[in-house]
N, C-alpha and C positions, 0 to 999 in steps of 0.2 A: 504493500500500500504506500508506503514511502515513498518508493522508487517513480510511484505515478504520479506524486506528488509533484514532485521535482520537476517532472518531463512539464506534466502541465503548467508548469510555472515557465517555463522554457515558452511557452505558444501563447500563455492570456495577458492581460495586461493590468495589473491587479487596480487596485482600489478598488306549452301544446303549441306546436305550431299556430304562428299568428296570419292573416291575411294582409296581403299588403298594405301598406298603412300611407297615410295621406300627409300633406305638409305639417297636419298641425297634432298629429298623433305623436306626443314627443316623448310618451312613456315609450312605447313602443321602440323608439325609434335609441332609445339607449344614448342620446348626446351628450356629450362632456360638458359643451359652451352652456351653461344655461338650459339645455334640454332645447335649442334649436337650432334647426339647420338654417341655411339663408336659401339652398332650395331642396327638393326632392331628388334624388339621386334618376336621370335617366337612363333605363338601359337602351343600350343602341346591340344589333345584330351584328355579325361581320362575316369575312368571305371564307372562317374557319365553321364546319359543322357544329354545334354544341358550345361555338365561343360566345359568351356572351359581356358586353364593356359596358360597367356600373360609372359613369363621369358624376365628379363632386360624390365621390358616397364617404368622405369625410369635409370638414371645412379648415380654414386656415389656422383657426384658434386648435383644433383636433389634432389635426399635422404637427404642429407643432410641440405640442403635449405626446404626443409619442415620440418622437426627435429627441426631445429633452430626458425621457426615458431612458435613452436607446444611450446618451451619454453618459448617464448617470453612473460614474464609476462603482460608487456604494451601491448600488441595485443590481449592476450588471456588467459582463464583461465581455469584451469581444475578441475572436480569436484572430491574431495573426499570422495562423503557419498558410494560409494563403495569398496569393496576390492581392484578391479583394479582403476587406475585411465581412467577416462572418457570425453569425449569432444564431446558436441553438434553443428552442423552449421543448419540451417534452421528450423525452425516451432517450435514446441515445446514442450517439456519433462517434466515429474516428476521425485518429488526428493522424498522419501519417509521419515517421519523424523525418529527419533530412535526409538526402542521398546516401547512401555507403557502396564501395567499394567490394563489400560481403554482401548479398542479394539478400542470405539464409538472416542476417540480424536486422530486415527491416521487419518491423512486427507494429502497427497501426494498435494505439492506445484507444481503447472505448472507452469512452466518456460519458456518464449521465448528467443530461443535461438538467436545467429546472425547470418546474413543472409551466405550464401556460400562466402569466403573469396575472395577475389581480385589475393590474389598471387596463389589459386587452378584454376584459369582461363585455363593457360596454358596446367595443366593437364585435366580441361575437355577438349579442344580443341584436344588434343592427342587422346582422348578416340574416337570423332568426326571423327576424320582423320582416324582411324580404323574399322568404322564402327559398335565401338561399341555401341553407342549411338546415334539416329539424331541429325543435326545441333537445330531444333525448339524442341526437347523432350534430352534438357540435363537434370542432377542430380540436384536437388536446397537442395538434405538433404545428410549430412555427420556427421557419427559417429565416432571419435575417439577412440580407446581402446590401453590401455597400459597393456601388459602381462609381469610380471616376476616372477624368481622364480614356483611357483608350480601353478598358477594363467590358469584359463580357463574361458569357456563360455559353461553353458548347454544345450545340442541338443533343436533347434528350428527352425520354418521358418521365412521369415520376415514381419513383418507384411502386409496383404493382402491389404491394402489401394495404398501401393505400386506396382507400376510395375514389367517391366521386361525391362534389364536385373536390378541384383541385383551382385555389381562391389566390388571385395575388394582388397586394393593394400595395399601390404607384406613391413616393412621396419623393420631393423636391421637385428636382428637373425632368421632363420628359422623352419617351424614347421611343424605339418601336422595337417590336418582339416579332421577331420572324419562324413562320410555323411550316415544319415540311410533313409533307400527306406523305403517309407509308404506305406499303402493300399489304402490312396488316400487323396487329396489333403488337410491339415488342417494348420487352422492359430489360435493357440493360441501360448501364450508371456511365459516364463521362471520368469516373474515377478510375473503374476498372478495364473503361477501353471500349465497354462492349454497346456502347450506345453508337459510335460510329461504325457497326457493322449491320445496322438498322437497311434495312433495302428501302429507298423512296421510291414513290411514282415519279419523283421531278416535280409536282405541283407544290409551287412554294404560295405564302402570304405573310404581307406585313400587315402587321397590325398598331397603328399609331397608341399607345398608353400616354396621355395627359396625366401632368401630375395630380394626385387625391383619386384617381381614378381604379375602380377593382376590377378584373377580371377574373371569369367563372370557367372552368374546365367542366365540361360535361361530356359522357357522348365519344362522339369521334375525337375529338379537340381533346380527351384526358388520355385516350387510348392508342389509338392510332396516327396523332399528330404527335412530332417531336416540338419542342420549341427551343429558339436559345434569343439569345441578347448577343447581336455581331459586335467583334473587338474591332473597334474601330473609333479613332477621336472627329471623325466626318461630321461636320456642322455640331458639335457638343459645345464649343466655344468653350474662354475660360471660366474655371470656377464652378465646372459643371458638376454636379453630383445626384446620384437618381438614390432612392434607398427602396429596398422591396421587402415584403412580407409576404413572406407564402405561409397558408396556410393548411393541414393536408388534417385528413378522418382517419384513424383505423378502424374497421371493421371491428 
């Protein structure tokens, strides 16, 4: 137990379902601000089966209240041993340690992470109130990612242990998320290689994410689309920084 102690110190950085509800249903609606939105969150369709783009389903005062979270050294911690920075909430991850020369001594530390935070309560409750999640089958795992600069994610699905939907809410800067149709449904990981041997049709889509904005995996779009974020600094401009929140069900 020591031993992981140390490693991990090595990679952190210490210190009933409801019906949709209308502008002015603000139990419902689980807000931070005062218990109101400035509007109703629209969904819009797009050119992925089962995608569907929730724009505004937080507000500026919200965003931010999570951000300041997401800093809070004393609450929380985020991991370095990747390019981007990373944040785990429920069950639990590897860390992989550095390169070696011996193949036989890389051995990947699992780490339990904590459990889904107290202050993300509100926003599953929202998700709830929209119908996009049941009341009894909320999220209990959430991934953190911090994208800047030229910084991406490699086409994948998400892991198949997981349900559906597979939920990710947009904060800062905006970007697009590019989805490639497969020839049928595959679950391998961008860690272990096996996501890039995924067969596509060639049928690609971008899908513009605005910042505060959630999108919903259902359907074909959780199963049989890959998705990533392209490494690229193309129009991000300075100072750019996107932060995402996925959120994922087990069964």
């Amino acid at each position: 137990m020591s031993t992981k102690r140390k490693f991990i110190d090595d990679f952190f950085q210490r210190k009933n379902k409801h019906s949709k509800p209308s502008a002015n249903e603000n139990t419902l609606l689980g807000c931070k601000s005062e218990g109101i939105l400035r509007e109703t969150p629209q969904s819009k369709k797009t050119p992925v089966p089962g995608l569907v783009l929730y724009t505004d389903f937080v507000n500026q005062t919200e965003e931010a209240d999570i951000l300041a979270y997401l800093d809070d050294s004393e609450q929380v911690a985020w991991r370095n041993d990747l390019r981007r920075r990373t944040m785990h909430f429920g069950g639990t991850y590897c860390v992989m340690p550095p390169k070696s020369n011996n193949p036989a001594a890389i051995k990947p530390a699992v780490i339990q992470a904590p459990p889904m935070p107290q202050r993300f309560q509100w926003l599953l409750h929202r998700m709830v109130a929209f119908d996009i999640y049941d009341d009894e089958r909320r999220p209990q795992y959430c991934i953190v990612n911090e994208y800047t600069g030229d910084l991406g994610i490699s086409a994948h699905t998400e892991n198949f242990r997981f349900g559906e939907p597979v939920v990710g809410l947009s904060l800062l800067s905006s970007c697009h998320i590019r989805f490639h149709e497969l020839e049928s449904p595959f679950d391998g990981s961008v860690r272990s290689g096996k996501a890039a041997q995924a067969q596509k049709t060639g049928r690609v889509a971008d899908v513009h994410l605005p910042s505060k904005s959630l999108l919903v995996m259902n359907g074909p779009s959780r199963w049989s689309w890959q998705h990533e974020i392209v490494r690229s600094a193309k129009g991000r401009g300075p100072g750019w920084k996107r932060v995402s929140l996925t959120f994922r069900y087990e069964p």
